[in-house]
N, C-alpha and C positions, 0 to 999 in steps of 0.2 A: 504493500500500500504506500510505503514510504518514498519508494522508487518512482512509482506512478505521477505522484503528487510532484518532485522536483520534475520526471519527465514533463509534465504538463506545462509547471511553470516555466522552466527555461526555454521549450517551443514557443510558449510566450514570447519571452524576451527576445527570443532569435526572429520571429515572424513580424512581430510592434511593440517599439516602447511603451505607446497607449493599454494594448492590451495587458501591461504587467499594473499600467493605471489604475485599471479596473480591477484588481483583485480588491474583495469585501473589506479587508484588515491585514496587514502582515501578522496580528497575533492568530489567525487562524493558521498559518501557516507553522508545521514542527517547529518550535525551538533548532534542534536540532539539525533544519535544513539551511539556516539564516546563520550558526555557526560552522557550515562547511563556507571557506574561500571560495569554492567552486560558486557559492551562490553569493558571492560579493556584490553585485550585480543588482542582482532581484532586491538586497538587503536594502541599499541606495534608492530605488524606485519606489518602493513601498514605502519609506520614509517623505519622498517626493509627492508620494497618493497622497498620503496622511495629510500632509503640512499642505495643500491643493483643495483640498477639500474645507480643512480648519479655515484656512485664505476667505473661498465663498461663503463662508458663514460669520467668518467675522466682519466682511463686506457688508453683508445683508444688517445683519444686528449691530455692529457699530453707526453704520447707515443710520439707523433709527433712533439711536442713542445720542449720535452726533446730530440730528436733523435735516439729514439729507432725505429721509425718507418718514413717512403718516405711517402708523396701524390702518389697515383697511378691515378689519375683524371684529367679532364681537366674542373673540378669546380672551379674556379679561387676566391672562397668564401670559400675554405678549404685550399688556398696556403698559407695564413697569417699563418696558424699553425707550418707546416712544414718552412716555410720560417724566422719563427722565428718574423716576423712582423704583432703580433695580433693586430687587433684595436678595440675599444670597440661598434663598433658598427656589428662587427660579430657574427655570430648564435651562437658561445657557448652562448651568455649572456640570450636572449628570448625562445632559442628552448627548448624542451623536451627531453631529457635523448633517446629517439628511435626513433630522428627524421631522420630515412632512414641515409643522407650518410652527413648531418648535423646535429649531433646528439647536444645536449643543455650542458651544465654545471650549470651556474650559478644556474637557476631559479629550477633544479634538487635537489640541494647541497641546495638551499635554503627552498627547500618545504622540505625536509628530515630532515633538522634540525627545521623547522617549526612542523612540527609533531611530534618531539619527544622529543622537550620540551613542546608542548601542552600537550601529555599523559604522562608524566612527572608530569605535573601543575597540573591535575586531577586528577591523583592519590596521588599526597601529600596532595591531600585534602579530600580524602576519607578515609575511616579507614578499619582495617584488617577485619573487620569482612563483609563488603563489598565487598572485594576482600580477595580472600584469600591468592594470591600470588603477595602481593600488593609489598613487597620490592623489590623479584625478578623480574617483569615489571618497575619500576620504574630502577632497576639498568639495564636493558636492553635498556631501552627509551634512560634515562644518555648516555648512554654509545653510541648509536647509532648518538645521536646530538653532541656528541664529537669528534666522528671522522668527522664527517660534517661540523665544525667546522675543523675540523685540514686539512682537501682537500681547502679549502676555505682560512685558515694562509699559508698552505705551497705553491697554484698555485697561487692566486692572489696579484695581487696588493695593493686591498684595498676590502673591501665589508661592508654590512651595515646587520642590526638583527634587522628584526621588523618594517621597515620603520625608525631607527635609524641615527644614526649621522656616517660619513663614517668611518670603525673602521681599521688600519693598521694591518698587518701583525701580530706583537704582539700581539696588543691587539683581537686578534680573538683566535688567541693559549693560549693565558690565558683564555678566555672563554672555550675553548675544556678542560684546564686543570680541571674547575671549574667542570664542567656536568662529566671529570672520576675520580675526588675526590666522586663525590655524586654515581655515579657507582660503587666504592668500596666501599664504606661506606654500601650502602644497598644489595649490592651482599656478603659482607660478613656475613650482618646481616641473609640475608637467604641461606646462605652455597650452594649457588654458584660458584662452583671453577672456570666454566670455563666465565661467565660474569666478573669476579672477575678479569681472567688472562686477557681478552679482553682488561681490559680498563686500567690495570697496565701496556700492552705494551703501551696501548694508550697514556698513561700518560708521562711515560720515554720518548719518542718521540718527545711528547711537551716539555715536561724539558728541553729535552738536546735541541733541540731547542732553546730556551728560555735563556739555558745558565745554568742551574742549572742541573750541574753534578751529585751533592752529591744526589739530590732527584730523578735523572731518574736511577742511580747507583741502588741506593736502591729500586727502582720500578722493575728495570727488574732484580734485582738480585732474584726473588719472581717468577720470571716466572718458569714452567718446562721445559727443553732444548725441549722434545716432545710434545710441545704443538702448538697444530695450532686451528684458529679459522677462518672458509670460509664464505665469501659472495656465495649465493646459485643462482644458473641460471636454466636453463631449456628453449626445444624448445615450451614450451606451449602455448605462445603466442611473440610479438613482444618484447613488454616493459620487459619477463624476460629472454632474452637470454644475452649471455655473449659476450658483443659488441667487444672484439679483436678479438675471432675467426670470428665471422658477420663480421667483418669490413676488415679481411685479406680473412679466409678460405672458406668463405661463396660469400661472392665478393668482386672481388678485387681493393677497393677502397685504399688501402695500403699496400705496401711494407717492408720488414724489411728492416732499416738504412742502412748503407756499411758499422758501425762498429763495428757491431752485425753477419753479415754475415758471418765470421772466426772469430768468437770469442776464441780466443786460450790463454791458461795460461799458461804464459813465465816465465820462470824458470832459475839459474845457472844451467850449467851442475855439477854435484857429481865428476868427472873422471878427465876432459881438464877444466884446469883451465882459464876463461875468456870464454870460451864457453856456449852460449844459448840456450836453449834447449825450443821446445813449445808443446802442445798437447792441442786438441781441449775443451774449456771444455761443458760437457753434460748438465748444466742448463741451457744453451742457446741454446736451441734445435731450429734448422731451418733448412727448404729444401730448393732448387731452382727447380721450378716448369716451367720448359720450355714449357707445352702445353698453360699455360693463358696466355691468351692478357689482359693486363689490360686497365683499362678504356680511359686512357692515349693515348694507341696505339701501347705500348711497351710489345714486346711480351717475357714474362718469367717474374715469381713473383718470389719473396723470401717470403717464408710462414713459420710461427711461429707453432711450435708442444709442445709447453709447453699446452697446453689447446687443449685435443683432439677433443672435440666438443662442439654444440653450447649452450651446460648446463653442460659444465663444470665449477668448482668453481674457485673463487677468492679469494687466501689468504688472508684474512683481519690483521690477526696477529698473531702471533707465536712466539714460543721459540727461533729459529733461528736467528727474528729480536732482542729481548731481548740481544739475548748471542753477536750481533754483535755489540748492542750499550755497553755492558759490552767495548768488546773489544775495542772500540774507545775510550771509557773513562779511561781506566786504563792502554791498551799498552801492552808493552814489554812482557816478558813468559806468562801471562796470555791470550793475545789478540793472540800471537800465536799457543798458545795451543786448543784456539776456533776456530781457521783458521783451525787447520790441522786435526780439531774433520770433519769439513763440507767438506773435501777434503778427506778424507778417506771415505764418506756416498758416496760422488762425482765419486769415482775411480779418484782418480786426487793425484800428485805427493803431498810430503809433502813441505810447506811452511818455508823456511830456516832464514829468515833475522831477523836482530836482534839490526839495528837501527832504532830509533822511527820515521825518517822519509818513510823506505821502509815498515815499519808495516803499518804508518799510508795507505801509497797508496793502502796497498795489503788489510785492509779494507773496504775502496770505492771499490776497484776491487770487493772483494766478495760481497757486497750490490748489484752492477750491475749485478752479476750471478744471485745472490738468487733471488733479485727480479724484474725480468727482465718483463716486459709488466703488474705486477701486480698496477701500481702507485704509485710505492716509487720513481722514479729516478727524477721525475721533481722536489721535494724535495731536493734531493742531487746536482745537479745541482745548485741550488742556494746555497747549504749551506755550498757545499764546493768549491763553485767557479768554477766547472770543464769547463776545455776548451771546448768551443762548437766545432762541427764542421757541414758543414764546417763553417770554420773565416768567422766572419763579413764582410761584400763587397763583398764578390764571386759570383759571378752570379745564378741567379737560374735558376734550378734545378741542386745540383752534376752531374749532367749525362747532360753532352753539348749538344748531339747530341740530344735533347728533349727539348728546352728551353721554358720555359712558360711566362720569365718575372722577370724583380726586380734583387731584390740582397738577401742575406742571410743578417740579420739584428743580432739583441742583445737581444732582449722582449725574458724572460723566466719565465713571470709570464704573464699570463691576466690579463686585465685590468678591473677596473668598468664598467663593461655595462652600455650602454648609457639608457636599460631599467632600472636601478637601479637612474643612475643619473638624468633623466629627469623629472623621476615620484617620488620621494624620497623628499617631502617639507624639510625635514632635511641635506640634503645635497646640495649644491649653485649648479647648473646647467655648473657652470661654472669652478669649481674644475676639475684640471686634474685626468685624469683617469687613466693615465697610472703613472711608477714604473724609 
């Protein structure tokens, strides 16, 4: 049976990457087949499913959390998200990465980085001649558990590695630092440019982060302005589609926000002086779809068109994010000069200003275009403070004439799951979990 089973998988491997995508979980797979070298390979992929899957789901529910995206539902166990009042004892913490219309984070994010520092761990202990493409797996695994690590520093409150002690915000982004130092170290050793650029944005990200300008500077100063690197989907089964378009286009459990809706980039007019001028911008692609009913009751969706369908990719990292942490780090001509490089690709007017506080705004502005439903903004939201909307106290839901209940709260991080706190001998039961 045991034979069978690696038979199966490695015709995988050998026939399509996607199809090694698709396996349900690496932990269905033997222990024992993901410790033979021979399936180096498979070990690396299935940590790639894993952290693919966790991506579109913390897409989706960061989306909602950060305000990019309405509850369309009358699941009164998905309004915590939207309403900004997550508690820790809601499904992101337990659920799986494709659980229908409560889809998982935590334990997703958890098992992704659990996998890829295990084929990590085994392959530093193997040697080349074992594997033969032993540094480039190794900087792929790295580099996979780092960003797993960085979704985990940037949405939550707190979380733990390994049955560990509860580790803060910090100290988990210094961990993500740690796994894409070893990412470039061994992606360069085997002349992988593009693991290599992956984990250099990944890196800068954390830095700047973290507060260390000079070393994210110099990380993403290394990037190619044209370089992107995609989380891979596909309709081929549940666990690998790409859960914003499922979760909007496919059914309509979500709405796009109200401040996303006419997303327009306001400008001085050139001509009449103190005149504004706006025009819609195109990276925020959205329809209003009058025939849905959504689950709610309320009839017309606003549906997202950046992801045309349901295996369409997810920017993981790119040139784009590089040149925009350039531009937040260093400002003035330089930062504008990278606005107005992404505004001419855009068909969008050019960017005028030339005090370091309207530069700074017009860089968070272009992060919200560029990476708009990808899961960068629940990031930004914390890190630059941005005003929620709507304010705290408001009644829920924006929309009166639909009320479900509560108020609009402040939680812009999720908290420890109470699966993590309760089961966790290293962590007191009785530590807050919330931020």
């Amino acid at each position: 049976m045991r034979l069978k089973i690696i038979a199966t998988l490695l015709l995988g491997a050998v026939l399509a990457c996607d199809s090694l995508l698709n396996v349900q979980s690496p932990s269905r797979v033997p222990a024992s087949v993901l410790d033979d070298p021979a399936n180096a390979e498979l070990a690396v992929n299935g940590a790639q499913a894993d952290f693919e899957c966790a991506l579109a789901s913390y897409a989706a529910l960061g989306g909602m959390l950060a305000g990019e995206l309405e509850d369309a539902t009358l699941s009164a166990g998905r309004w915590d998200y939207d309403r900004r009042t997550v508690t820790s004892g809601d499904a992101y913490g337990p659920n799986q990465c494709n659980d229908g219309s409560f889809l998982g984070l935590y334990t997703p994010l958890s098992v992704a980085r659990f996998q890829a520092d295990n084929a990590t761990h085994h392959l530093q202990g193997w040697t080349d001649a074992q594997v033969s493409n032993r540094h480039d797996l190794i900087a792929k695994a790295s580099a996979y558990g780092g960003y797993s690590l960085t979704l985990l520093g940037e949405g939550f409150c707190s979380a733990a590695i390994d049955v560990g002690p509860q580790l803060m915000p910090p100290q988990l982004l210094d961990s993500a630092e740690n796994r894409f130092s070893t990412a470039i170290t061994e992606a360069a050793t085997a002349s992988d440019s593009r693991t290599l650029n992956l984990a250099r944005v990944g890196r800068a990200r954390v830095r700047l982060a973290l507060g260390d300008t000079v070393g994210a500077l110099a990380d993403a100063q290394l990037v190619p302005a044209a370089f992107e690197y995609d989380a891979t989907y596909s309709s081929a089964n549940a666990r690998r589609e790409n859960f914003v378009y499922q979760q909007i286009n496919k059914s309509p459990f979500n709405t796009i926000a109200v401040p996303y809706r006419k997303f327009m980039y306001v400008f001085a007019d050139t001509v009449v002086p103190g005149k504004v001028d706006s025009v819609p911008d195109p990276r925020v692609a959205v329809r209003f779809d009058s025939a849905t009913t959504m689950f709610d009751n309320r009839h017309g969706q606003w549906v997202q068109l950046k992801y045309a369908n349901i295996g369409a990719p997810i920017r993981l990292a790119t040139g784009t994010e590089a040149q925009l942490l350039i531009a937040e780090i260093q400002g003035g001509p330089t930062a504008v000069g990278i606005i107005n490089t992404l505004h001419a690709a855009a068909g969008l007017p050019p960017f005028r200003g030339t005090d370091p506080d309207s530069i700074r705004r017009q860089v968070i502005y272009e992060r919200r275009a560029e990476f708009f439903l990808d899961g960068h903004h629940l990031a930004d939201v914390n890190r630059f403070q941005l005003t929620l909307f709507p304010p705290a106290g408001t009644p829920y839901p924006v929309d009166a004439a639909n009320p479900k209940g509560g108020f609009y709260g402040t939680g812009t991080r999720f908290p420890l799951p109470d699966k993590e706190r309760f089961n966790n001998p290293n962590i007191p039961s009785t530590v807050n979990p919330g931020c």
